[in-house]
C-alpha positions as CSV (number, residue, x, y, z in Angstrom):
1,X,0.0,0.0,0.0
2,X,1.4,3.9,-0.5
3,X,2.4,5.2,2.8
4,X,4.9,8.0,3.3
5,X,3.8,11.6,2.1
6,X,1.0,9.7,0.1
7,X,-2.8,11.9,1.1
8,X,-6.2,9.9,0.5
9,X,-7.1,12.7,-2.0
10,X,-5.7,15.5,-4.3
11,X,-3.9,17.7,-3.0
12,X,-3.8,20.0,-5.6
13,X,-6.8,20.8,-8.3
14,X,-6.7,18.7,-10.9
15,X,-6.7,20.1,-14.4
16,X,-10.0,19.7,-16.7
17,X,-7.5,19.5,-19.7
18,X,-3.6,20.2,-19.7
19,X,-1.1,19.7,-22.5
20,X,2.5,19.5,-22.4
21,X,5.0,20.0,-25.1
22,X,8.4,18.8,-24.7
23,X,11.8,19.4,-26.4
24,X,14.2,16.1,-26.2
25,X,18.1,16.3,-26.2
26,X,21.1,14.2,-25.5
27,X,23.3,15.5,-23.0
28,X,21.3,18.7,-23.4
29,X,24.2,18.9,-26.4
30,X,22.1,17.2,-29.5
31,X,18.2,17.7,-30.3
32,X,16.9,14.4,-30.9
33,X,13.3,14.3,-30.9
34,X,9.6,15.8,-29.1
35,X,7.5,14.5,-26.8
36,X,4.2,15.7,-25.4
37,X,1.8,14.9,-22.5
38,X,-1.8,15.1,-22.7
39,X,-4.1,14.9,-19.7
40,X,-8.1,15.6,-19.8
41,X,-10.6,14.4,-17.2
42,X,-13.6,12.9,-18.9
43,X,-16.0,10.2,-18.2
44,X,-14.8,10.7,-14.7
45,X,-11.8,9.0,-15.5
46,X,-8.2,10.8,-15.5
47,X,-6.9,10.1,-18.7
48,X,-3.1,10.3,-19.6
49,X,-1.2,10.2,-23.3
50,X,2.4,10.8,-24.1
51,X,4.1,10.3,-27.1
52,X,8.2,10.5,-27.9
53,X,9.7,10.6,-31.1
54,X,12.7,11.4,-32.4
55,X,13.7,14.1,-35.6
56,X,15.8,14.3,-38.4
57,X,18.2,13.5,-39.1
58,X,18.3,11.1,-36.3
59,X,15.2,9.2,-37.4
60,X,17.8,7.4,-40.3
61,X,20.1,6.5,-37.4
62,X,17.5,5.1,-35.0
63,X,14.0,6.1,-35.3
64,X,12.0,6.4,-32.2
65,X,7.7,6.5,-32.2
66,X,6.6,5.3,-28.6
67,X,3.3,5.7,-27.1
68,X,1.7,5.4,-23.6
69,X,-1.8,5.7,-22.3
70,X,-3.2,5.4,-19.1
71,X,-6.7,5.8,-17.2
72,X,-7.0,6.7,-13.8
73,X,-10.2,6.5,-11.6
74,X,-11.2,10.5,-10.8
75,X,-9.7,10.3,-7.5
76,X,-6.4,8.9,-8.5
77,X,-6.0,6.4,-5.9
78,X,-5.7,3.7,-8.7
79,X,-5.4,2.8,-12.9
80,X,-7.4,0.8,-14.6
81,X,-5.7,0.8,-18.2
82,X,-2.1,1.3,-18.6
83,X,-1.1,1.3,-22.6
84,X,2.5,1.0,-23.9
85,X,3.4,0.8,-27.7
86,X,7.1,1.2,-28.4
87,X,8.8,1.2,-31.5
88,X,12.4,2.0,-31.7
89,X,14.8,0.9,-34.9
90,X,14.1,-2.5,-35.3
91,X,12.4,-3.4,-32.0
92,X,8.5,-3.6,-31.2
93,X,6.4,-4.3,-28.3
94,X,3.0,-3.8,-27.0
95,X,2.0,-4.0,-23.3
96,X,-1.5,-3.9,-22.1
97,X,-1.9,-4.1,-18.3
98,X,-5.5,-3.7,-16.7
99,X,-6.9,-3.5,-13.5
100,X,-9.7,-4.7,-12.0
101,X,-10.3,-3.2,-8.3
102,X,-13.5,-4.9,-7.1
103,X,-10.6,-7.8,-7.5
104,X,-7.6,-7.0,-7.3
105,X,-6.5,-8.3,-10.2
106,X,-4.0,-7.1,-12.5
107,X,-3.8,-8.6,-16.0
108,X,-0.9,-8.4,-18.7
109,X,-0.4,-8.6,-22.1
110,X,2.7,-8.4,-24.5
111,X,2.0,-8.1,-28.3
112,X,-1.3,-9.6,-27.4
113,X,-0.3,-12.5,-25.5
114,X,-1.8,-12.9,-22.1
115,X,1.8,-13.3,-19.6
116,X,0.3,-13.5,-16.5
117,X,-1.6,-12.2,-13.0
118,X,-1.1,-10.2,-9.7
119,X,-3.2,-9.4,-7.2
120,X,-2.5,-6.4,-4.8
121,X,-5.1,-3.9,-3.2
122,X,-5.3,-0.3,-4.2
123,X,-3.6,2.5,-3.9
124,X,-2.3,1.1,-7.5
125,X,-0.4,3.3,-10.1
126,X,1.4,2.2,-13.6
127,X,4.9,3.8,-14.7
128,X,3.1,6.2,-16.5
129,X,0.6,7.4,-14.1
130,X,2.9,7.3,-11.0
131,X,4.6,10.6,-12.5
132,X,0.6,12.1,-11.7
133,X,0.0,10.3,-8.6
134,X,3.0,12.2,-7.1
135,X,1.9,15.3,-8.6
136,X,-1.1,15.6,-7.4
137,X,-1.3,13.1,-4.2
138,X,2.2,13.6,-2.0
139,X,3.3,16.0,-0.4
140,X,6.5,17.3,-2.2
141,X,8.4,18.6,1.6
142,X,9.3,14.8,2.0
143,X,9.6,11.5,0.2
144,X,6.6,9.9,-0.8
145,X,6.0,6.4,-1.4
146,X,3.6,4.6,-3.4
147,X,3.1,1.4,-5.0
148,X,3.4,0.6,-8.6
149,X,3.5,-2.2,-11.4
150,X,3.9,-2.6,-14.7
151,X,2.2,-5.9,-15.0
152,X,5.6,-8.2,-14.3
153,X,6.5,-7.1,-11.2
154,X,4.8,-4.5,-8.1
155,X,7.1,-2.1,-6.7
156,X,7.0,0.2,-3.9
157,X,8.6,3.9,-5.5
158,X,10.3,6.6,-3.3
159,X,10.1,9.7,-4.6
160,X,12.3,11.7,-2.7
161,X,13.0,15.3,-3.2
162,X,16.3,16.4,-3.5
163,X,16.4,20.2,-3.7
164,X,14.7,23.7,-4.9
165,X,16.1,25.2,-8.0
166,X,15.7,28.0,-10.2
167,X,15.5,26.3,-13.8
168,X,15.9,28.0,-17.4
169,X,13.7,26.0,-20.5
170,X,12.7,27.2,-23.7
171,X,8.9,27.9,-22.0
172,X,10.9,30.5,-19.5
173,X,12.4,30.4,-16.2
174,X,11.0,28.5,-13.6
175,X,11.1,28.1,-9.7
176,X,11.3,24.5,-9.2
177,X,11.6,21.3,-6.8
178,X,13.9,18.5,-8.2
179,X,12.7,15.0,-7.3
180,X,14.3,11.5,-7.9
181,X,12.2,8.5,-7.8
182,X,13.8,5.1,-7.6
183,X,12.5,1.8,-7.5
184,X,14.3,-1.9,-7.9
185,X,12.1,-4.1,-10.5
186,X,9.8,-2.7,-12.5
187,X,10.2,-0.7,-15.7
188,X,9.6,2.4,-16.3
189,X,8.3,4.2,-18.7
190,X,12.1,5.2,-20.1
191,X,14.9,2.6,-20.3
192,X,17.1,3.5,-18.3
193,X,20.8,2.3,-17.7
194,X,20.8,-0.2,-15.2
195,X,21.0,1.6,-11.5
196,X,21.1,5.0,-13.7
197,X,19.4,7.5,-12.6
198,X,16.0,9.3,-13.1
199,X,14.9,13.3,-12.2
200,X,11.7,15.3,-12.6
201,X,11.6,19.0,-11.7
202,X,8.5,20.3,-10.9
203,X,7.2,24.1,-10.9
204,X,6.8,24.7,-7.2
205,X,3.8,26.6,-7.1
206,X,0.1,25.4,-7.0
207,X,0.3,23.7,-10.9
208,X,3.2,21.5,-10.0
209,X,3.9,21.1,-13.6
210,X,6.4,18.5,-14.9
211,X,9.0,21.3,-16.5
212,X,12.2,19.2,-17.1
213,X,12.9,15.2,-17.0
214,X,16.2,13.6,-17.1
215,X,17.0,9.7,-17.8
216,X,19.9,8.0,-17.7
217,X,20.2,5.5,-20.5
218,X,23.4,3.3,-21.4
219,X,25.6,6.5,-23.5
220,X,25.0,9.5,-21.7
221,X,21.3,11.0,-20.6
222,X,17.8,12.1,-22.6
223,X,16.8,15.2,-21.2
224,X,13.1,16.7,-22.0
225,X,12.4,20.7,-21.4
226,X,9.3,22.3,-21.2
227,X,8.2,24.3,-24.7
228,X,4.4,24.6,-24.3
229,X,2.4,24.4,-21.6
230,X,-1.6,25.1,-21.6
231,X,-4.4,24.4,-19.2
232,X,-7.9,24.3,-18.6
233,X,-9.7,24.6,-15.3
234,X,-12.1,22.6,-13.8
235,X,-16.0,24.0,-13.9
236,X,-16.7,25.5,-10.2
């Protein structure tokens, strides 16, 4: 179960719609591709896209089109469908992990082969919607916890912040809380060197927006920065 810094509700308002544009580099030294982030509440349901892709002229060196999606229940204490479609050169793979909580049960599927079942009680995130559950569910003065799986393997993810920090991006400049979650099994959403590191700075203000994400991967580290950011409110 979450524990640690986790609440039993948002603590911040959650967006009726919210878009995220990202710029991709290596190193921060080489533009290699875009991603974006695309949240909207609807059906009361939290539902989450990203997309990453990389640009000329990389795409004739290794061409990147990866997808997520995830649903959330309007509370966010737990998904129910967690998407991943990656392509990248040569490789493909599709993951399809559901979750049922009047059971328990998780299900999952790669490239639409049934690979087995967990069961494990709520609070439940995926590796996608974790980055959302910390957002908007812990509070960011100390680490937060909470428990996660990507259909293989449950994990419980410390998020721990590591310091405040006054950012520059190509959206502007931006006070900001760096955070590091870790956890030991399960995969993320990026794929990472082994024991490499991953960081997310968030705006430290009452958005909490997701301005800058670093990965570690085996040569160096893909960085993402903030381009575009727009938002719609919630209806009073």
């Amino acid at each position: 179960m979450a524990r640690c810094g986790w609440a039993k509700g948002p603590l911040l308002s959650i967006p009726a719609e919210e878009n995220c544009t990202y710029h991709l580099s290596w190193n921060r030294l080489l533009a290699v591709g875009k991603a974006a982030i695309h949240l909207k509440e609807e059906d009361n349901l939290i539902k989450l896209e990203m997309s990453a892709r990389t640009v000329r002229p990389i795409d004739y060196l290794f061409k990147i089109r990866d997808r997520f999606y995830s649903e959330l229940n309007s509370g966010l204490t737990y998904f129910l469908i967690y998407k991943k479609v990656v392509r990248e050169g040569h490789y493909r793979r599709r993951d399809l992990v559901i979750y049922n909580p009047s059971t328990n049960i998780v299900t999952y599927e790669r490239n639409g082969r049934p690979r087995g079942k967990i069961k494990i009680a709520p609070p439940l995130y995926d590796p996608f919607s974790i980055l959302y559950a910390y957002r908007f569910m812990c509070d960011p003065s100390s680490e937060c916890t909470l428990t996660a799986t990507d259909g293989k393997h449950v994990d419980e993810v410390s998020v721990r912040p590591l310091k405040r920090e006054r950012i520059k991006v190509p959206a502007g400049t931006f006070d900001t809380l760096k955070v590091e979650p870790r956890w030991k099994r399960m995969q993320g959403v990026f794929r990472t060197k082994r024991g490499g590191h991953i960081y997310v700075w968030f705006t430290n203000d009452q958005y909490r927006v997701p301005v800058k994400m670093e990965a570690e991967i085996f040569l160096g580290s893909v960085v993402g920065e903030l381009i575009k950011w727009k938002h719609r409110e919630q209806k009073d």
